[in-house]
C-alpha positions as CSV (number, residue, x, y, z in Angstrom):
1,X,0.0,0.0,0.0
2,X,1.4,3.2,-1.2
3,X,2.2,5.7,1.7
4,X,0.8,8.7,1.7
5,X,3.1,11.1,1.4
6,X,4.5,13.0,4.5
7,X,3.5,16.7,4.7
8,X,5.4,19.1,6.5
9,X,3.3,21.5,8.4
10,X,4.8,24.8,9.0
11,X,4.1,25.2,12.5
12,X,2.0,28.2,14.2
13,X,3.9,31.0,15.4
14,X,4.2,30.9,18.8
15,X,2.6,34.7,19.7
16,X,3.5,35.5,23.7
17,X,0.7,35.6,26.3
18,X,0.2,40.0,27.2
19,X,1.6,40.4,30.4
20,X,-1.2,41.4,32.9
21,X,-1.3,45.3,33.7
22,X,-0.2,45.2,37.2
23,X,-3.1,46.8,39.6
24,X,-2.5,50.2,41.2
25,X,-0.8,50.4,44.5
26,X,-3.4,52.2,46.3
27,X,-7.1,53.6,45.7
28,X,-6.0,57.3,44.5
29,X,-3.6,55.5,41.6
30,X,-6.7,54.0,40.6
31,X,-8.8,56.5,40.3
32,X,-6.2,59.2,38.6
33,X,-5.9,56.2,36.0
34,X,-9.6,56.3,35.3
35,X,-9.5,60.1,35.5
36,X,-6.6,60.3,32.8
37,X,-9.0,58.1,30.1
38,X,-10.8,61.4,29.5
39,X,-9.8,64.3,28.2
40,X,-12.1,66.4,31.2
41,X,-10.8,63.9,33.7
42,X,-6.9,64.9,32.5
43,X,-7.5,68.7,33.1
44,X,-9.3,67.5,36.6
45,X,-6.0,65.6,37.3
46,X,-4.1,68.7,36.5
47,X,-6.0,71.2,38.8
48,X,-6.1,69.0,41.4
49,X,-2.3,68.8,41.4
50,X,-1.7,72.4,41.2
51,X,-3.8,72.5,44.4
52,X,-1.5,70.2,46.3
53,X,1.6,71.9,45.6
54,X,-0.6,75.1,46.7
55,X,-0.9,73.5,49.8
56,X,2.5,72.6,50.5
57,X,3.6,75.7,49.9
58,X,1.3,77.7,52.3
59,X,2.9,75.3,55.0
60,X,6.0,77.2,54.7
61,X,4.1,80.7,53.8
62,X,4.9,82.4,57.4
63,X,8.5,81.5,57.7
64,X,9.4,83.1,54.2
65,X,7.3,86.6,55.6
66,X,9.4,86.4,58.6
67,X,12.6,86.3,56.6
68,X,11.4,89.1,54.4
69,X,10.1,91.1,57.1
70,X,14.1,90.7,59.0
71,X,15.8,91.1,55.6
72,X,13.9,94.5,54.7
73,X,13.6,96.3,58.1
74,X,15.6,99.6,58.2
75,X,19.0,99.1,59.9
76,X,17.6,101.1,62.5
77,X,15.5,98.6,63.6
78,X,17.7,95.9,64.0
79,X,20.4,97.9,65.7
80,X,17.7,98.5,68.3
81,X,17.1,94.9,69.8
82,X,20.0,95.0,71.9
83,X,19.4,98.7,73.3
84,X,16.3,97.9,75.2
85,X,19.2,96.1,77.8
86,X,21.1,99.0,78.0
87,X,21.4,98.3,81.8
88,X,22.3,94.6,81.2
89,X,18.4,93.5,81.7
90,X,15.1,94.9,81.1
91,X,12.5,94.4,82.9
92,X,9.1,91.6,82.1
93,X,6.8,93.0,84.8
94,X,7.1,95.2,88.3
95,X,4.5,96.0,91.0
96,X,4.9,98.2,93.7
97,X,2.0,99.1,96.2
98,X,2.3,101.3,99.1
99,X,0.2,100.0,101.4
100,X,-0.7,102.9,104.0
101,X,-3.2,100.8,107.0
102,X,-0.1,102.0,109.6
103,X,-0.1,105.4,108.5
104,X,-0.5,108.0,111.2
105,X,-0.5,111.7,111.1
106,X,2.4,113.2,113.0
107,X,3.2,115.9,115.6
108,X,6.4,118.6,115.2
109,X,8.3,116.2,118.0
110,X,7.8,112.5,116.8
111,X,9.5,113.9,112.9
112,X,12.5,112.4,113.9
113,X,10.7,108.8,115.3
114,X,9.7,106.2,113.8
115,X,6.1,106.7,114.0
116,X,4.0,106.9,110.6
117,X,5.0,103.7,108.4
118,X,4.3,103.1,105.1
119,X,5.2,99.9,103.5
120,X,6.4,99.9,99.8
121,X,6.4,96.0,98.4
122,X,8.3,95.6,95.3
123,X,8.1,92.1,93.3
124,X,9.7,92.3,89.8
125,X,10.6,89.9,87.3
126,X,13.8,90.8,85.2
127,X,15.6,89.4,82.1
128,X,19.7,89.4,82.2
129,X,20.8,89.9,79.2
130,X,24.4,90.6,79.8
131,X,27.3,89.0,81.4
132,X,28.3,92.4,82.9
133,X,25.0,93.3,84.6
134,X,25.8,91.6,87.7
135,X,23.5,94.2,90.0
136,X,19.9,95.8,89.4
137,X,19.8,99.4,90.1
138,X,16.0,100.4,92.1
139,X,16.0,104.3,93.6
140,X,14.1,105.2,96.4
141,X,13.2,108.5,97.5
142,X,11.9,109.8,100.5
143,X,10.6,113.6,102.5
144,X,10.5,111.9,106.0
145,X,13.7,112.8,108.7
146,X,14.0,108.9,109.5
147,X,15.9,107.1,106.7
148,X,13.8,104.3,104.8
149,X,14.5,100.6,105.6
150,X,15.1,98.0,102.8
151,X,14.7,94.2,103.4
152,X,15.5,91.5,100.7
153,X,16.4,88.1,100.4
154,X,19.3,88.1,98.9
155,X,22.5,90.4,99.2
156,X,21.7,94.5,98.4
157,X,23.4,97.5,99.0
158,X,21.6,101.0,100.2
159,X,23.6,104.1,99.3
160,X,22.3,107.8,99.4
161,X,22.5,109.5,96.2
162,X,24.6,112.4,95.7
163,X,23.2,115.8,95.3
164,X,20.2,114.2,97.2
165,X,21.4,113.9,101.1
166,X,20.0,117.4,102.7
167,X,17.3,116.9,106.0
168,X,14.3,118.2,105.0
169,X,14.5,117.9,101.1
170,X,14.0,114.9,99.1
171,X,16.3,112.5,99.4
172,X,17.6,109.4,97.0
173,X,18.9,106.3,98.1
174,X,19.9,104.1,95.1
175,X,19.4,100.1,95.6
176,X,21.9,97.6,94.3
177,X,20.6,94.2,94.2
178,X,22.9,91.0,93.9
179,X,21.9,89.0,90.1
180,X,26.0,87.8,89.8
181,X,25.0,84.5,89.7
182,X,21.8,84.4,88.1
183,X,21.6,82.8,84.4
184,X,21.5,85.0,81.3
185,X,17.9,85.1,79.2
186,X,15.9,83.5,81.7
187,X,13.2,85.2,84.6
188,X,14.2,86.3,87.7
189,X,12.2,86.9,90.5
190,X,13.2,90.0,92.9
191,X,11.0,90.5,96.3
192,X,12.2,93.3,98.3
193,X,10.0,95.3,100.4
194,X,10.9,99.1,101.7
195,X,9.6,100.6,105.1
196,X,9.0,104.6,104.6
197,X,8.8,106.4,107.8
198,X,6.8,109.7,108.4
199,X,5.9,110.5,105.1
200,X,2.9,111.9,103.5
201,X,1.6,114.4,106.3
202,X,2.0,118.2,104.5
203,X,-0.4,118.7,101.9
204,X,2.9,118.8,99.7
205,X,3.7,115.0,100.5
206,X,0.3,114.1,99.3
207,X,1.6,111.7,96.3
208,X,4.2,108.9,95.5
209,X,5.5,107.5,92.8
210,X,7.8,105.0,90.7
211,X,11.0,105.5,88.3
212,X,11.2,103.7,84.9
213,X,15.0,102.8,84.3
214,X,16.7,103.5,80.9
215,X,16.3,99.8,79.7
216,X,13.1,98.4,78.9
217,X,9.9,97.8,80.8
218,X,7.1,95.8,79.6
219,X,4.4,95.9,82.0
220,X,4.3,97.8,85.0
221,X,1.7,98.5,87.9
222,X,1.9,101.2,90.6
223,X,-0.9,101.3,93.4
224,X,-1.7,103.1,96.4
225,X,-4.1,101.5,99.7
226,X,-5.2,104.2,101.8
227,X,-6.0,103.8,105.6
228,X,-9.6,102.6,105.7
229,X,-10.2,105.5,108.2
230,X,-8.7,107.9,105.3
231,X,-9.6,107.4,101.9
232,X,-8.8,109.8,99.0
233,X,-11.3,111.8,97.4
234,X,-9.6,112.7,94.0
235,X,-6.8,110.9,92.0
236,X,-4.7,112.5,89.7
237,X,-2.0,111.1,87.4
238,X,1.4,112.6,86.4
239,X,4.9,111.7,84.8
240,X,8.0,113.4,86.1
241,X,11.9,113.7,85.6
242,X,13.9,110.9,86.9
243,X,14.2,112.5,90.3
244,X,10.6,113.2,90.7
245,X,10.8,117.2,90.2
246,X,7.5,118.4,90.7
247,X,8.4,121.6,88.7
248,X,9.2,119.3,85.5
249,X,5.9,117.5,86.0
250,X,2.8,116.9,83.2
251,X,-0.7,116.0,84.0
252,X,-2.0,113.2,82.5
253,X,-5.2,111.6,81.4
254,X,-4.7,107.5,81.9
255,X,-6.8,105.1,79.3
256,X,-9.7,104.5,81.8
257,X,-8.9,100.6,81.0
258,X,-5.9,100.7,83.1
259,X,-7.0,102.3,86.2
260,X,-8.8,100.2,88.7
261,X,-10.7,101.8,92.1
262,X,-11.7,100.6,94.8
263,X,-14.2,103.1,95.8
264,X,-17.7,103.0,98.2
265,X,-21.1,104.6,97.0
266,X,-20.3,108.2,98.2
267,X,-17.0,107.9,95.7
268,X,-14.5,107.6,98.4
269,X,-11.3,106.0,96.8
270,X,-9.7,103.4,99.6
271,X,-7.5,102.3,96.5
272,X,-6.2,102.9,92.8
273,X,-3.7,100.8,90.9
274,X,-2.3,102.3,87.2
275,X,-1.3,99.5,84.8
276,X,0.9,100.8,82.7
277,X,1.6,99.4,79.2
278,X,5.7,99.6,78.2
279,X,6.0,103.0,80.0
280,X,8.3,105.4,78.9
281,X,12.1,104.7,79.6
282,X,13.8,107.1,82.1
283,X,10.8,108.8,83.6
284,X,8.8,108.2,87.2
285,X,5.3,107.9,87.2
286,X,3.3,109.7,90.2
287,X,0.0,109.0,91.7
288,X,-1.3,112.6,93.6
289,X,-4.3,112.9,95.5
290,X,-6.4,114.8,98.1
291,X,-7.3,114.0,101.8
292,X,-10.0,117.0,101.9
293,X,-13.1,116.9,100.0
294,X,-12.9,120.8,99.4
295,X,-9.1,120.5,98.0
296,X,-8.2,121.9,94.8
């Protein structure tokens, strides 16, 4: 039987498998892919990119004003941070209050006793900028004939000024507190408390006050606690020289914000503290008042 004859077949070109698209990593690949099939989902892919790097850069929006607000202030400016500590520190916040419930008024013969006290508590909190300030300078001033006392709990000195040392006239003792050893940039607490003997009894005494130093203050508050038996029946307000010359003095008109009374129905004042907002440098502040209703 003949054989059929064998045939050849030219065999079927082997055509590779497609290799599976791999999924997206996450939901938001997926669904930018869908977006970016579409002409109005590319554009939406687009603005919704632009609005991410918007994003990220308002993160870093305040920094860059900063910088641009250092780099184009006047030279003036910046050559004024470090005066504000032209004593070595400035000064966060201070409070004095005279506190008058032991205040008597005084005969001719007990002027040169202790007899009318006044006590003056001082609490401020300073910032030393310097290695060289190594005290803080307070003056005290004082129309009695018995000397003020000082007490504070850590070392001072007490030394009359001079020019300022003559019975019967003001007279100025300056303060020197101890800060040596304190640590630079950081607050520091200073309690100190002064007794003023025989003071306020002349119609001429009738007011007290406070000296801002040449460096900085931020906050400071001055006020006055008359004897319950006593109160004042009119405030008024003044700055001064340094020394607390009444012929250099100006009348002023506080914001009404930053005086606080303490005052009963008939408008007797037992009380008044002046808060005062970064007061001026170099100047003493002066609270004035009247012990007769009829007293101009």
């Amino acid at each position: 039987m003949a054989e059929e004859p064998h045939v050849t077949r030219a065999s079927q070109p082997q055509v590779p498998a497609a290799e599976p698209a791999s999924p997206p990593k996450n939901p938001l690949e997926l669904v930018l892919a869908l977006l970016w099939r579409h002409r109005w989902g590319r554009f939406l892919t687009i603005a919704l990119g632009l609005l991410a790097l918007v994003g990220l850069a308002a993160q870093g929006i305040d920094p860059l004003i900063r910088l641009f607000a250092y780099v184009s202030a006047p030279k003036a400016v910046k050559a004024d941070i470090p005066e504000y500590v032209k004593d070595g520190y400035y000064v966060g916040i201070r409070r004095t209050v005279f506190e008058m419930g032991s205040w008597r008024e005084l005969t001719s013969a007990q002027e040169n006793e202790k007899t009318s006290l006044v006590v003056c508590i001082n609490n401020f909190t300073i910032y030393r900028e310097k290695p060289e300030a190594v005290s803080f300078i307070h003056r005290i001033s004082s129309t009695g004939n018995v000397d003020p006392e000082v007490f504070c709990d850590r070392g001072f000195t007490k030394s009359p000024v001079e020019g300022y040392t003559e019975m019967g006239k003001t007279r100025i003792w300056e303060i020197s507190i101890d800060i040596h050893d304190e640590p630079l940039h950081r607050p520091i607490n200073l309690q100190f408390v002064v007794f003023f003997w025989n003071n306020f009894n002349r119609k001429d005494q009738w007011d007290l006050g406070t000296r801002i130093y040449n460096s900085r203050t931020d906050h400071a508050e001055i006020a006055v606690r008359f004897p319950h038996w006593k109160p004042a029946h009119s405030i008024v307000f003044e700055t001064r020289s340094p020394t607390g010359d009444k012929s250099r003095r100006t009348t002023i008109t506080p914001n009404p914000a930053g005086v606080l009374y303490d005052k009963d129905e008939q408008g007797n004042i037992f009380g008044v503290t002046w808060l005062l907002l970064q007061p001026s440098e170099d100047k003493t502040y002066w609270i004035a008042w009247n012990w007769t209703a009829n007293a101009s």
